[in-house]
N, C-alpha and C positions, 0 to 999 in steps of 0.2 A: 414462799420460800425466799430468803433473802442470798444476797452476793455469797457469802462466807460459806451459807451450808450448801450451795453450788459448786463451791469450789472442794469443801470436803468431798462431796459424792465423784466428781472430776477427778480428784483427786485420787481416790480409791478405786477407781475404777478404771485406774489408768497402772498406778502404781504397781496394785496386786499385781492383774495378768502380767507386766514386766517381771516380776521377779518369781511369776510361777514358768514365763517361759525360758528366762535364763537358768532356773534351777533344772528343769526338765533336759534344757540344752546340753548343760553341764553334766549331769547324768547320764546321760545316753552316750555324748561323745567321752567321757572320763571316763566310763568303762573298762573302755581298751587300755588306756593311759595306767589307770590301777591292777589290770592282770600283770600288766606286764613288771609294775611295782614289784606287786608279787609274787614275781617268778610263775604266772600260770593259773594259781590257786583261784580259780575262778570261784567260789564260793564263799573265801577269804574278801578278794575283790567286792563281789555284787554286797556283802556285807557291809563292809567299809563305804561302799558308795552311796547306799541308804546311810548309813548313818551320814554320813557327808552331807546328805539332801535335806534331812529332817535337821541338821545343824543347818544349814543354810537357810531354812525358810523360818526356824524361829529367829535365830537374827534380824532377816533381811524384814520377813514380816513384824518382829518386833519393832524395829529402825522407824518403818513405815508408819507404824500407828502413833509410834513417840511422836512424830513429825508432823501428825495429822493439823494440829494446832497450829494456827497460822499466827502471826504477829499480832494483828489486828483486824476493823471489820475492813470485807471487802467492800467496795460500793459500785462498782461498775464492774463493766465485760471486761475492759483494759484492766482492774485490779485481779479480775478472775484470772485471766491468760498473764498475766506478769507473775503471780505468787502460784500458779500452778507449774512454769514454764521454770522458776527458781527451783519449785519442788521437786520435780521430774529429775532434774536433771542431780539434785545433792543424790537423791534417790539409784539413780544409776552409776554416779561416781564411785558410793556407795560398795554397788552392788561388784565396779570393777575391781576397789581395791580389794573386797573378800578375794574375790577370783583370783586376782595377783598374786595375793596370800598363799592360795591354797596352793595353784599350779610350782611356787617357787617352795613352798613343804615337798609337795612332792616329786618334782628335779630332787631336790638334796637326797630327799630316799632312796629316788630311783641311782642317783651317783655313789652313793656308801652302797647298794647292794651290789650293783656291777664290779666296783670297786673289791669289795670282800668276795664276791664269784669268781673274777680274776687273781685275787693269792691264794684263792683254796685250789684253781688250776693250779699256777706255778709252785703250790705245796705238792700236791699230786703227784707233778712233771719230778720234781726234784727227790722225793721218796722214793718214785720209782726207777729211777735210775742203779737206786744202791738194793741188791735182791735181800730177801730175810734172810738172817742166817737162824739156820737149826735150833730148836730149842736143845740141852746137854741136860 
């Protein structure tokens, strides 16, 4: 087995599990985060968060295998741990800005719904102030 396909199996073997344990992470703690999106709708939530998950791992796992291909061969341990340690890390950069992405989607959702919760109160408040009058 030479330098290069050493560093691919390193490579994958390192990569995957990163990006099956940030997806799972993600998951489990974004849960909460999207009920509450969704006003409660827990069904709506756990919905949207698989889908979120199965988007997340074809990208993240897509990203990963484009990546697989290294510049050139490797020829030593020093090129193994310098072009895996390059990898790892585009690899998690990666993986932050999704995240960044997604969490700052979902502030803005979460602030337009609070937002529109809060004028259908002050519609409410202000409706009922003035009583029906009789239909004639």
């Amino acid at each position: 087995m030479t330098w290069t396909v050493a560093t691919y199996l390193a490579y994958l073997l390192t990569a995957v599990p990163i990006t099956v344990w940030v997806a799972s992470t993600l998951s489990r703690n974004g849960r909460i985060f999207l009920a509450d999106v969704f006003h409660g709708e827990d069904g709506l939530a756990d919905a949207v968060n698989t889908l979120l998950m199965v988007g997340f791992y074809l990208v993240n796992l897509g990203f990963v295998m484009l990546y697989l291909r290294s510049g050139g061969a490797i020829v030593d341990l020093t090129g193994l741990v310098e072009t895996l340690s390059v990898k790892i890390g585009v690899v998690m950069l990666v993986l932050g800005v999704i995240h960044f992405v997604n969490v700052m989607v979902f502030s803005s959702m979460r602030r337009k719904g609070r937002a529109d919760a809060h004028r259908a109160q002050q519609e409410a408040a202000y409706y009922a102030q003035y009583p029906a009058q009789p239909q004639r």
